[in-house]
C-alpha positions in Angstrom: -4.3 8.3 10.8 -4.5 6.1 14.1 -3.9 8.1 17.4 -0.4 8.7 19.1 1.1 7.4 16.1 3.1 10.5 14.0 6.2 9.3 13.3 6.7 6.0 14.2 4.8 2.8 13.5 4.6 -0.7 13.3 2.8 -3.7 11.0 1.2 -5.0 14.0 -0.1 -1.8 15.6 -1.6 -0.9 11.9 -3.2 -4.0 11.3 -4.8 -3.4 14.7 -6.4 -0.2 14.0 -7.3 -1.9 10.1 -9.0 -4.2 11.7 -10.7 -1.7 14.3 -12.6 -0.4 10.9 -14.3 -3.2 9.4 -14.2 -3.1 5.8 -11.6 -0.9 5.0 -8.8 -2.2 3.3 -5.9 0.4 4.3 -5.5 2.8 7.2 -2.8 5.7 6.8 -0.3 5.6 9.6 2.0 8.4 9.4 1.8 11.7 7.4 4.6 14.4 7.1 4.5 16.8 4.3 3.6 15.4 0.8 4.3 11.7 2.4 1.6 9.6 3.8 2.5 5.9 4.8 -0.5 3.6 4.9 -0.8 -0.4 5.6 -3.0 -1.7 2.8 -4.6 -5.5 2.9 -7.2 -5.7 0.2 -9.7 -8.9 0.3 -9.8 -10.9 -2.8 -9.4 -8.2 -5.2 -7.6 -5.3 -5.4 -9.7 -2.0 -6.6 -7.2 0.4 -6.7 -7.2 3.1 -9.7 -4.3 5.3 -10.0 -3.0 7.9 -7.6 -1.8 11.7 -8.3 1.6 10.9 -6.6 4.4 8.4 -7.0 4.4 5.5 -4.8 6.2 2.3 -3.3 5.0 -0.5 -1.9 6.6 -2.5 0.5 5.4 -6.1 0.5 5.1 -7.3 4.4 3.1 -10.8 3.8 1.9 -12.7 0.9 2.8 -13.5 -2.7 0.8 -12.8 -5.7 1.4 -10.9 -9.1 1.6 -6.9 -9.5 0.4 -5.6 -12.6 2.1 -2.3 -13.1 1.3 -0.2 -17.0 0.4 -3.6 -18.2 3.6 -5.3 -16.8 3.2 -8.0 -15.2 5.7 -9.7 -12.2 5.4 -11.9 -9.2 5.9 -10.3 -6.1 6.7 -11.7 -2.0 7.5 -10.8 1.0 10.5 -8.6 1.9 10.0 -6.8 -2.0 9.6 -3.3 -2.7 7.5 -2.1 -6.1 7.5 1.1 -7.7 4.6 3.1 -9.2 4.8 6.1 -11.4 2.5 8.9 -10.3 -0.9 8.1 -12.8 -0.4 4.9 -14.0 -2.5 1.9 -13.8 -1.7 -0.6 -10.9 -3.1 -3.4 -9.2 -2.1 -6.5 -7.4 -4.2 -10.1 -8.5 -3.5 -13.4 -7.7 -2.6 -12.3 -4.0 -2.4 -15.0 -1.1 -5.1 -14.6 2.0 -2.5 -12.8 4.3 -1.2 -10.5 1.7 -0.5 -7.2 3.4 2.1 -4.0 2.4 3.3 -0.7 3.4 2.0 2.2 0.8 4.2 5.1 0.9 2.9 8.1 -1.4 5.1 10.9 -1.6 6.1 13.7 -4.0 3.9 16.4 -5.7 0.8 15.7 -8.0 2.0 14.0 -11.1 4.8 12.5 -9.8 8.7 13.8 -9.6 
């Protein structure tokens, strides 16, 4: 988490401090309980594996296509996705200034 940020932030004050650690693709910016909200902008691929809680995403930029338990559907700015606590995920196909909101919440394993 970025200094003097705890429960408010912004896109453009968390892409500063992503870019403020080169070659990480997320950086969390707010964390309260079991929730943890973090701005993720992979480059050219997407290496996520699946996480212990349940999770949206919030698209800020881009377009591309979310694969989601094998289900595949085009996604764009302004959408939200859902992910199931331990299930495969990943985005592909995403455009250069493809960039979302990751909120993770809930126990382990999902609600």
């Amino acid at each position: 988490m970025y200094p003097g940020i705890e429960m408010k932030s912004s896109v453009i004050k968390a892409l500063q401090h992503l870019s403020d650690k080169p070659g990480n693709s997320f950086v969390k910016a707010i964390q309260h309980g079991s929730m943890s909200v973090e701005i993720y902008m992979p480059a050219n691929l997407d290496p996520q594996t699946p996480h212990l809680q349940d999770e949206l995403y919030m698209i800020i930029n881009g377009s591309g296509e979310f694969i989601n338990d094998d289900i595949r559907t085009s996604f764009q700015q302004g959408d939200v996705l859902f992910v199931k606590a331990g299930v495969e995920h990943r985005f592909e196909n995403f455009t250069d200034d493809f960039a979302t909101w990751a909120v993770f919440y809930g126990p382990d394993g999902g609600e």
